[in-house]
N, C-alpha and C positions, 0 to 999 in steps of 0.2 A: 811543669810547675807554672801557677799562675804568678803574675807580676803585677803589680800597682796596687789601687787600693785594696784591703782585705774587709773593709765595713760591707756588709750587705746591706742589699737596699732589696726590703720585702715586697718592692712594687714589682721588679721585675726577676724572671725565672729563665735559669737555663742548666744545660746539666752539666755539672763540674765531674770532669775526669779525675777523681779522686782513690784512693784510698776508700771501698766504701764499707771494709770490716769495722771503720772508727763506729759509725753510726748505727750497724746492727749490732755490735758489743753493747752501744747504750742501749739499744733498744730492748737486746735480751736482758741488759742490769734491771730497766724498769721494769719490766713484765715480771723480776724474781723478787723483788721489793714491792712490787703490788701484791703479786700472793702472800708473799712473806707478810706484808701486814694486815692482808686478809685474814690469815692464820691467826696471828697476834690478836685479831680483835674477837674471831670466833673461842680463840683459847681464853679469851678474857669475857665473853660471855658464858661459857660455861661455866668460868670459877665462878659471875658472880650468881649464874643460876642455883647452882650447890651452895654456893654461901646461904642466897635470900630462902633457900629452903631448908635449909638448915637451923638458922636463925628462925623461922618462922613456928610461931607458940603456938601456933593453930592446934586442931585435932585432924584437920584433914588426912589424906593417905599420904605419905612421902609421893607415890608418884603425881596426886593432886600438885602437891606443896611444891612441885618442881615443874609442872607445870604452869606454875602461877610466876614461880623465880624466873623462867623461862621469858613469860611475856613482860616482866615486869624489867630486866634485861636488855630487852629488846627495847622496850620505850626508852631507855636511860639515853638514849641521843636524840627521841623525837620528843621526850618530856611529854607525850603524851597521858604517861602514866597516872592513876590517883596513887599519890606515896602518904597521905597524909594519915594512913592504920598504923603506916609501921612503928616500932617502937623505935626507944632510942638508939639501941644494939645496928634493928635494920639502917637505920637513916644515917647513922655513921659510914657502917658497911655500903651503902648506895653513894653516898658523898666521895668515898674512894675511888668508886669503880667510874661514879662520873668524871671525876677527874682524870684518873686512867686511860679513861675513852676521851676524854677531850687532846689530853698528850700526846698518845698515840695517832687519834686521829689528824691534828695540828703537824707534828712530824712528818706523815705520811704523804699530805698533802704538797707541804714543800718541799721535801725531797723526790718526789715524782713529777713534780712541777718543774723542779730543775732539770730533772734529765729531762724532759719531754723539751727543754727551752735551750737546750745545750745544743753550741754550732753544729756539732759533727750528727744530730740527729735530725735536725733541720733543712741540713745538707741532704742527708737519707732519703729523706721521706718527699722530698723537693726532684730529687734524682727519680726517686720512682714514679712519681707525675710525669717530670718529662719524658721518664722510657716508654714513655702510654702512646705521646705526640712521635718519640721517632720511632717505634715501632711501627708505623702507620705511613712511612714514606716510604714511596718508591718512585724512578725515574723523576728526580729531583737533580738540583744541581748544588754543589758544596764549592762554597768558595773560602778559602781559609786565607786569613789577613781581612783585618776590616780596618784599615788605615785609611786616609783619603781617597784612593785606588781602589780598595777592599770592599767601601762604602757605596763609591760609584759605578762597580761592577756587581753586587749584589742588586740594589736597587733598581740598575737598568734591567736585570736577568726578571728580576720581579716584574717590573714593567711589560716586560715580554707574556707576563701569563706563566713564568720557572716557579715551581715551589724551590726555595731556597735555604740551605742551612748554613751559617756562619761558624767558622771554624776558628776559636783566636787561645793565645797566651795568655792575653794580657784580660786582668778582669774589667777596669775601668774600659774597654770596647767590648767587652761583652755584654756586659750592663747598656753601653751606647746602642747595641746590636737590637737586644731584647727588648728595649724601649722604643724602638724601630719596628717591632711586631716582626722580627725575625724568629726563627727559631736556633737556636744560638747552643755549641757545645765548646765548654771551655776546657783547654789541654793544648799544650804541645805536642800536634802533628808532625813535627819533626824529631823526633826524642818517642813519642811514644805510640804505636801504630792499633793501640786500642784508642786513641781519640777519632780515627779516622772510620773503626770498627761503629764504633757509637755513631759517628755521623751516619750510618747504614750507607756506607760507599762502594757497598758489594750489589745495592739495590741502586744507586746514584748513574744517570746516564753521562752525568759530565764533572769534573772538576776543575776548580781556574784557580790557579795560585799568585797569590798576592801579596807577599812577604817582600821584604826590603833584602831578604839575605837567600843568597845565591846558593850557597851550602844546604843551606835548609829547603832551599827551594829544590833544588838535587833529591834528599832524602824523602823528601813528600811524594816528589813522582814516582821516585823507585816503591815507595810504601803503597801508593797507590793504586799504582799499577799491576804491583804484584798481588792486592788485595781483588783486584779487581781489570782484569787484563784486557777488555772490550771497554773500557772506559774511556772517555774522550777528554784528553786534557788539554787545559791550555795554561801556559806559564809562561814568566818573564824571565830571559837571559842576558847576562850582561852582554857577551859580545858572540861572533859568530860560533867561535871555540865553545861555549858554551851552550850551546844552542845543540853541537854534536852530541853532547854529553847527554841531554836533556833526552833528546831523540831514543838514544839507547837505552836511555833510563825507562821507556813508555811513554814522553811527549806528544801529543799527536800535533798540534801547535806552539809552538816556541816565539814567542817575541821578543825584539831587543831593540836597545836604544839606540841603535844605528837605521834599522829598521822604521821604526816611527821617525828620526828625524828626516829622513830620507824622503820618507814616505810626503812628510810634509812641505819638507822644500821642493817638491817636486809638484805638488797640488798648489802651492804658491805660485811658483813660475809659470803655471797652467794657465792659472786664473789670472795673473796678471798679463799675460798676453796675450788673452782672449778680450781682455779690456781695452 
């Protein structure tokens, strides 16, 4: 599930791990209300073909007289037509049928305009763009969490020459991600191991997790790994005890905050006694 804002912003794209029957339900609705009122207006040019032939005092043949209702029909939305023979009888009859086709047509319009402008098709057709871009990756690196940490470990990976996929929950960092010229898949990697499928992590040479919670940082490796067994991971652990866990789980790097502190007071004292 994504969190924070739900407003989309049509500047930037990335692919929501969603539910994506919402969006081809609408799409099959539009496509039966398009025919459907294709029908409608074909079924309403024939009556008013049979009508204007009907009506028509000519001598010609009935099938002349219905070819002429035919075309005359046909013009009643390009008003190409010359109407100005018919009698009173026809121009009533034509006055209906224009109006009919303006109704209908008017309907048809806004009602196919709404599904086509409805979120969950939006959604759809936005997801199928993107599965274009990750279809297309291989030996990339996914980093999921784009927090502070998330942001400056993608970036740098980018700076290196990685193609990089962002992996996040939250939509307001995905949008942050994807305005970043990331390529950015939103969904919870820890709860759901089709977001990590989507990231193409069975094709990814490396993943680095970047999440603030330890539980979920657990789930993702095990998800990971087992997606993907020759994978190179690197994640943060709270303490050494978790760093075992990490390991078993497919870790291949584990850091933690004793680690980096250590790390650093130790490059201090260096540096200050070489001074």
């Amino acid at each position: 599930m994504s969190h924070g804002s739900n407003k989309r912003d049509c500047n930037v794209s990335f692919y929501r791990v969603s539910d994506p029957s919402r969006g081809a339900y609408r799409l099959r609705v539009w496509r039966r209300q398009a025919l459907g009122s294709m029908a409608m207006l074909l079924a309403l040019m024939a009556f008013s073909t049979f009508g204007l032939a009907f009506l028509d005092p000519g001598t010609m043949s009935y099938s002349g007289k219905l070819f002429v209702g035919l075309w005359n029909s046909a013009n009643i939305v390009s008003t190409l037509g010359d109407f100005s023979a018919f009698n009173t009888q026809q121009r009533q009859f034509m006055i209906i049928m224009m109006l009919s086709t303006m109704f209908i047509g008017g309907f048809t319009i806004t009602r196919l305009n709404g599904l086509l402008s409805n979120e969950d098709v939006l959604i759809y057709r936005e997801n199928r763009r993107m599965q274009r871009t990750l279809n297309t990756l291989t030996n990339h690196v996914v980093v999921v969490g784009f927090d502070a940490v998330g942001a400056k470990v993608a970036n740098h990976m980018r700076g290196q020459g990685d193609t990089v996929v962002i992996v996040t929950a939250i939509e307001d960092r995905a949008a942050a991600a994807a305005e970043q010229k990331f390529t950015v898949v939103l969904g919870d990697a820890g709860v759901d191991d089709d977001v990590l499928h989507h990231a193409k992590i069975d094709k990814a040479r490396a993943l680095i997790v970047a999440t603030a919670d330890p539980n979920r940082n657990l789930v993702i490796t095990l998800m990971a790994h087992t997606l993907n067994p020759k994978l190179a991971i690197a994640v943060y652990g709270e303490n050494g005890s978790r760093r075992e866990l990490l390991k078993r789980a497919g870790a291949t790097i584990v850091v933690t905050a004793e680690d980096l502190i250590a790390t650093a007071l130790v490059e201090k004292l260096v540096t200050n006694a070489a001074v």
